[in-house]
C-alpha positions as CSV (number, residue, x, y, z in Angstrom):
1,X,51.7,93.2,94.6
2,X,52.9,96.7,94.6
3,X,54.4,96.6,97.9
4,X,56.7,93.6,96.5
5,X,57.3,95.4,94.2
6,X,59.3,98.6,95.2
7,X,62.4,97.0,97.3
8,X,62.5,94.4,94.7
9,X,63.6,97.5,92.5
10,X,65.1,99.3,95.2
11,X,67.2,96.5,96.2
12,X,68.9,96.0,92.8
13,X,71.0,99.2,92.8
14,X,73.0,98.4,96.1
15,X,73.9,94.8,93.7
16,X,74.2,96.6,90.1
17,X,76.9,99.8,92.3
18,X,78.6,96.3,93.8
19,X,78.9,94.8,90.4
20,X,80.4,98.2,89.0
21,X,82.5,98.6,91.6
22,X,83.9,95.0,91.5
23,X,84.2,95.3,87.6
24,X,85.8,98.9,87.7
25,X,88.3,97.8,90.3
26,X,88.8,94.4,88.2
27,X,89.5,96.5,85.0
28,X,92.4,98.6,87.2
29,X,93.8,95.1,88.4
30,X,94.1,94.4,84.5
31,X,95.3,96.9,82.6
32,X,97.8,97.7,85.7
33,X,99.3,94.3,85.6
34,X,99.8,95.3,81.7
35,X,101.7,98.1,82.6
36,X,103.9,96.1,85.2
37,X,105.2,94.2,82.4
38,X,105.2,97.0,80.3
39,X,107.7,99.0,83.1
40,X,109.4,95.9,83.4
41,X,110.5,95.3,79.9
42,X,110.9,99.1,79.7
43,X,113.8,98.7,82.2
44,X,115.5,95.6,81.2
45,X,115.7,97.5,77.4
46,X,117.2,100.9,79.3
47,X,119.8,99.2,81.1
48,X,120.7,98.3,77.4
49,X,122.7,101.4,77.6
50,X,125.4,99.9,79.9
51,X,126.3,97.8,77.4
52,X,127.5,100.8,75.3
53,X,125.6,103.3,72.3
54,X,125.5,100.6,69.4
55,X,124.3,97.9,71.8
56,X,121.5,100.4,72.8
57,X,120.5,101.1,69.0
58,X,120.2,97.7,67.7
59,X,118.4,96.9,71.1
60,X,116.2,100.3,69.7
61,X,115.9,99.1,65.9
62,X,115.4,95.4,66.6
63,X,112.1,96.7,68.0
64,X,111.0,98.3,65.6
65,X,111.7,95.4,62.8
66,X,110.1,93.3,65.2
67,X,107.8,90.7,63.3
68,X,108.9,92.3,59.8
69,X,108.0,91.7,57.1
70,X,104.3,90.0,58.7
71,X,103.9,93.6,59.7
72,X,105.9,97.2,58.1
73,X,108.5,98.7,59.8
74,X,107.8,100.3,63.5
75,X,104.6,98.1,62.9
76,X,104.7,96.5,66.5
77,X,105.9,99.0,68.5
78,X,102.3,101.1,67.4
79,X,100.1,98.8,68.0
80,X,101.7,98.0,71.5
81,X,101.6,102.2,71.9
82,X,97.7,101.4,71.1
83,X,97.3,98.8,73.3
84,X,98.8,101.1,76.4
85,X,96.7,103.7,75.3
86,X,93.8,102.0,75.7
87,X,94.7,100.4,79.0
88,X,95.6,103.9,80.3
89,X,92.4,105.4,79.3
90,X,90.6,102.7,81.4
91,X,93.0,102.4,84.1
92,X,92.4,105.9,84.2
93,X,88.4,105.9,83.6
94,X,88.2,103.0,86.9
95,X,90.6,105.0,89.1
96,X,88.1,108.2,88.4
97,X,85.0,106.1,88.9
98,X,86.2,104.6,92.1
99,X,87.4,108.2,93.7
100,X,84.2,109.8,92.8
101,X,81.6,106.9,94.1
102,X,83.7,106.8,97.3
103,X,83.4,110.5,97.7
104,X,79.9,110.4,96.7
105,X,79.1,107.7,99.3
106,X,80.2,110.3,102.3
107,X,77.3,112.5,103.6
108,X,78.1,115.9,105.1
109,X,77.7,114.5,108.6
110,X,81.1,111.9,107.9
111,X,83.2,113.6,105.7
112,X,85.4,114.6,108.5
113,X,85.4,111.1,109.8
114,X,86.0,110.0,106.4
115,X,89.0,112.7,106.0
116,X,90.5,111.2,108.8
117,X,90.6,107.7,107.7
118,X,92.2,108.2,104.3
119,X,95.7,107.7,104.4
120,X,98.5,108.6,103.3
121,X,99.3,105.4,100.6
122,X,95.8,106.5,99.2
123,X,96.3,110.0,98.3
124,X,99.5,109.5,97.4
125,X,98.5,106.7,95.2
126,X,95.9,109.1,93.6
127,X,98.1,112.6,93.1
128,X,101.1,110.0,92.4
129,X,99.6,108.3,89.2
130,X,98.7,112.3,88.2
131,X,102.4,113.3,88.7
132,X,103.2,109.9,86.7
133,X,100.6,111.0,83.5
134,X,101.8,114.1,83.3
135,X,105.8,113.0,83.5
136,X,105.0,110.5,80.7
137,X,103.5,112.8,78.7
138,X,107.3,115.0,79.2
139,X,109.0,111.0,78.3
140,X,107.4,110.9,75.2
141,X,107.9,113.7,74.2
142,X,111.5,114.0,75.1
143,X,112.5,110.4,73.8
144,X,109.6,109.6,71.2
145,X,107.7,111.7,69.3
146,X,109.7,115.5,69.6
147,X,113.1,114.0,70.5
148,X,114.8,116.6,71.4
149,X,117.6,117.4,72.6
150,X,118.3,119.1,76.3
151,X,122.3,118.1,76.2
152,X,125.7,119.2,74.6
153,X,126.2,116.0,72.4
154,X,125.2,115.3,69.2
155,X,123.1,112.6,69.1
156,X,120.8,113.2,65.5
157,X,119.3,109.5,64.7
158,X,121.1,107.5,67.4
159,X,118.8,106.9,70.6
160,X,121.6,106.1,72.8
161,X,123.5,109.5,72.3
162,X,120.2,110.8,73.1
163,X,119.5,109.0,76.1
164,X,123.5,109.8,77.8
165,X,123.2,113.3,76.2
166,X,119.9,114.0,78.2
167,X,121.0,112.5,81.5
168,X,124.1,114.5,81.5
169,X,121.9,117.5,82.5
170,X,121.1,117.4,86.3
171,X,117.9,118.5,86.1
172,X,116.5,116.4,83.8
173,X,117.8,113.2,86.2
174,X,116.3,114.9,89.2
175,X,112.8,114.9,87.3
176,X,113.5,111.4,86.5
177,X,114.2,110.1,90.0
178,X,111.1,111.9,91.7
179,X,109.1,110.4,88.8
180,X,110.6,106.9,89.9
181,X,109.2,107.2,93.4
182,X,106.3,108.5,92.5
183,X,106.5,105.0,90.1
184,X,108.0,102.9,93.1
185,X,105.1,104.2,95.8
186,X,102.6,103.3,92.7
187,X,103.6,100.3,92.0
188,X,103.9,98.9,95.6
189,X,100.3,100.0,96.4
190,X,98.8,99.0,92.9
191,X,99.9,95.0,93.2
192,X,98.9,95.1,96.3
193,X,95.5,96.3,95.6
194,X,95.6,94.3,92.4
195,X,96.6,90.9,94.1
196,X,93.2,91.5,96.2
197,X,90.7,92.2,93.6
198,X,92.1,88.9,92.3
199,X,91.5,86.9,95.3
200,X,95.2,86.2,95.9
201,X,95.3,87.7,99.0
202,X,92.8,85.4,100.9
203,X,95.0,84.8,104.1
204,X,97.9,85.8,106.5
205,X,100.3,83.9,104.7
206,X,98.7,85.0,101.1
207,X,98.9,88.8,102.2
208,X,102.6,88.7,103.4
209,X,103.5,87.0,99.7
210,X,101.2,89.7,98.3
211,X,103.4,92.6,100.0
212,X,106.7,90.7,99.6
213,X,106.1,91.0,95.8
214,X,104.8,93.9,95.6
215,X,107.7,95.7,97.3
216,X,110.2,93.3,95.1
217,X,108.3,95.2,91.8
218,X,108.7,98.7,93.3
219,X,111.9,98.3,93.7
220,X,113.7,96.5,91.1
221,X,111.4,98.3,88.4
222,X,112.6,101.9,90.4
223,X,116.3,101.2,91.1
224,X,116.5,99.5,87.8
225,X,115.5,102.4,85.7
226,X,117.2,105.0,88.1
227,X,120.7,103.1,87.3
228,X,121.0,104.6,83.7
229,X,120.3,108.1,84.5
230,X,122.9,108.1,87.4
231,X,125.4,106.9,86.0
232,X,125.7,108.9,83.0
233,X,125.2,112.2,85.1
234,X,128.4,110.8,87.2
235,X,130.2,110.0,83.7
236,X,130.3,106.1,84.3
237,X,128.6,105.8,81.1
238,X,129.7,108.0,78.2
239,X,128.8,108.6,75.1
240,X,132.7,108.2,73.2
């Protein structure tokens, strides 16, 4: 009985490291696809600004009065903030896991083997969503919680003179636009991955819709927040 017994235990960590691994990369498929729609609204309420500064600010306001007086003022917007938090801490905790129990799988003798499989969508996928952190953390801090100022205009409690007063500086349009590739090669690669961790990739014809909408995201979500900026640094949107 003691022979039975030691593979019996032996062969239950290759199954519990599958069942982590399927439940980490499961937990990155969900809180990601919370973030696409998250990106996604995002956008649609930027391009707001097209419509002029006082379209903009009720667009800004309505959201924070949203479902008033069942909850106070600002009320939703935190607890969304709360629930992205919390999917960035795990999308960020999976991401970790994953990276460190594939480099942990490699012995010395195929780590250059392993080197030269990894390609170029992965790392870029990895240093990409750490360029993407660390450019929201310069977001929020620009356009929520500091709010200040880099421009000439005076924008005080209006959002929208804050927005066309920021993206009149160049530089602060060039760090948005790498951030939006960085966000466009991200996004591609993540549905991608996502759509097969759901199983919605099972065939030819499966993985060619997968990549089709995948590329559709990246790209409407990237060109559609990169209109705003550009065309206030060009002066087709003004703040007068």
């Amino acid at each position: 009985m003691a022979t039975n017994t030691l593979p019996a235990t032996g062969s239950t960590r290759p199954a519990s490291a599958r069942r982590s691994t399927v439940f980490m990369k499961m937990l990155m498929a969900v809180s990601g696809a919370l973030f696409v729609f998250y990106v996604l609204a995002h956008m649609y309420g930027n391009l707001k600004i097209f419509s002029g500064v006082e379209a903009f600010d009720e667009y800004a306001e309505h959201l924070r009065t949203m479902f008033t007086p069942f909850l106070p003022f600002g009320g939703f917007l935190w607890l969304f903030r709360a629930l992205l938090v919390a999917a960035l801490v795990a999308h960020a905790w999976a991401a970790f896991y994953l990276w460190s129990r594939a480099n942990g799988a490699r012995t010395t003798r195929y780590v250059a083997k392993a080197a030269a499989k990894a390609t170029v969508k992965s790392r870029m996928m990895r240093w990409g969503g750490v360029a993407l952190l660390l450019f929201l953390v310069w977001h929020l801090l620009q356009f929520t919680i500091v709010k200040f100022n880099v421009g000439s205009l005076a924008a005080k409690e209006s959002p929208g003179l804050l927005v066309i007063s920021s993206f009149q500086v160049w530089w602060v349009v060039l760090i948005y636009v790498l951030a939006l590739v960085a966000l466009g090669m991200h996004l591609y690669h993540g549905v991608w991955s996502a759509t097969q961790t759901l199983g919605w990739a099972g065939n030819a014809a499966a993985r060619a819709r997968a990549k089709t909408l995948a590329a559709v995201i990246a790209v409407v979500t990237s060109v559609g927040f990169a209109l705003p900026p550009l065309a206030i640094l060009f002066g087709l949107v003004k703040g007068s």
